[in-house]
C-alpha positions as CSV (number, residue, x, y, z in Angstrom):
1,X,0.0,0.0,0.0
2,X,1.4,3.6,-1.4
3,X,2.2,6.0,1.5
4,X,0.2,8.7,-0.3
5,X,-2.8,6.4,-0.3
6,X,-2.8,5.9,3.9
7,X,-1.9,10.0,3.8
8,X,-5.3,10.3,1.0
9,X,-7.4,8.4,3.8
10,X,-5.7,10.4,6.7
11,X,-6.8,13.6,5.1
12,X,-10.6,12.3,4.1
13,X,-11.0,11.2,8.2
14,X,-9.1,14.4,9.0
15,X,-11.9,16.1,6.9
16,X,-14.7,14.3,8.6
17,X,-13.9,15.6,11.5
18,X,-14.1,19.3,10.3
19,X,-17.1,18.5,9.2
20,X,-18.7,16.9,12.2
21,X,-17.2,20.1,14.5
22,X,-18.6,22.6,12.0
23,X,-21.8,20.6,12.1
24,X,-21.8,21.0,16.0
25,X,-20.8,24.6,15.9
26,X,-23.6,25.9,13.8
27,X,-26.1,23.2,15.2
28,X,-26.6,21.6,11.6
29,X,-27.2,17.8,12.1
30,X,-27.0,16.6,8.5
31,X,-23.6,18.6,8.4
32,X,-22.5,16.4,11.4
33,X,-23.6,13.6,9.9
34,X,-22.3,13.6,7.1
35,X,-18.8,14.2,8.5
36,X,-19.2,11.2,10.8
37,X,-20.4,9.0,7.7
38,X,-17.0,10.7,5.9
39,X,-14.7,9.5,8.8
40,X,-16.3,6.1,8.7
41,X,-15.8,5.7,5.1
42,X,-12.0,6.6,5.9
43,X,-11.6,3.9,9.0
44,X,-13.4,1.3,6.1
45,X,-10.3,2.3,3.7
46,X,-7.5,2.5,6.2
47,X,-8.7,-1.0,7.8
48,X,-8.4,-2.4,4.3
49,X,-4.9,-1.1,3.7
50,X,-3.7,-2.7,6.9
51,X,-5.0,-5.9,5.4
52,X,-3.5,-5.3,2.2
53,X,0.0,-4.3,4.1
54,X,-0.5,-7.6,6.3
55,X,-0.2,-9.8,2.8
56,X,2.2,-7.5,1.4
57,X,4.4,-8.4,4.0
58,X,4.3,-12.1,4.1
């Protein structure tokens, strides 16, 4: 797995949470969710390059 693609879902989770904060800032609950559903999809990726790193390495 590239390093830029672990920095790609870094900054996507990273991203999420901006969103989730500016969602609980200005009280907008689809804004929060969506930055939690962002930072989810970002945990899904960075779990699967793990796995792929874990094969890679064997």
């Amino acid at each position: 797995m590239g390093i830029g693609d672990k920095a790609k879902h870094a900054a996507e989770e990273a991203a999420g949470k901006l969103k989730e904060g500016a969602g609980k800032a200005s009280d907008d609950e689809k804004l929060e969710a969506e930055g939690q559903s962002d930072q989810s999809k970002a945990d899904l990726k960075q779990a699967g390059d793990d796995v792929k790193d874990a094969f890679n390495r064997r």
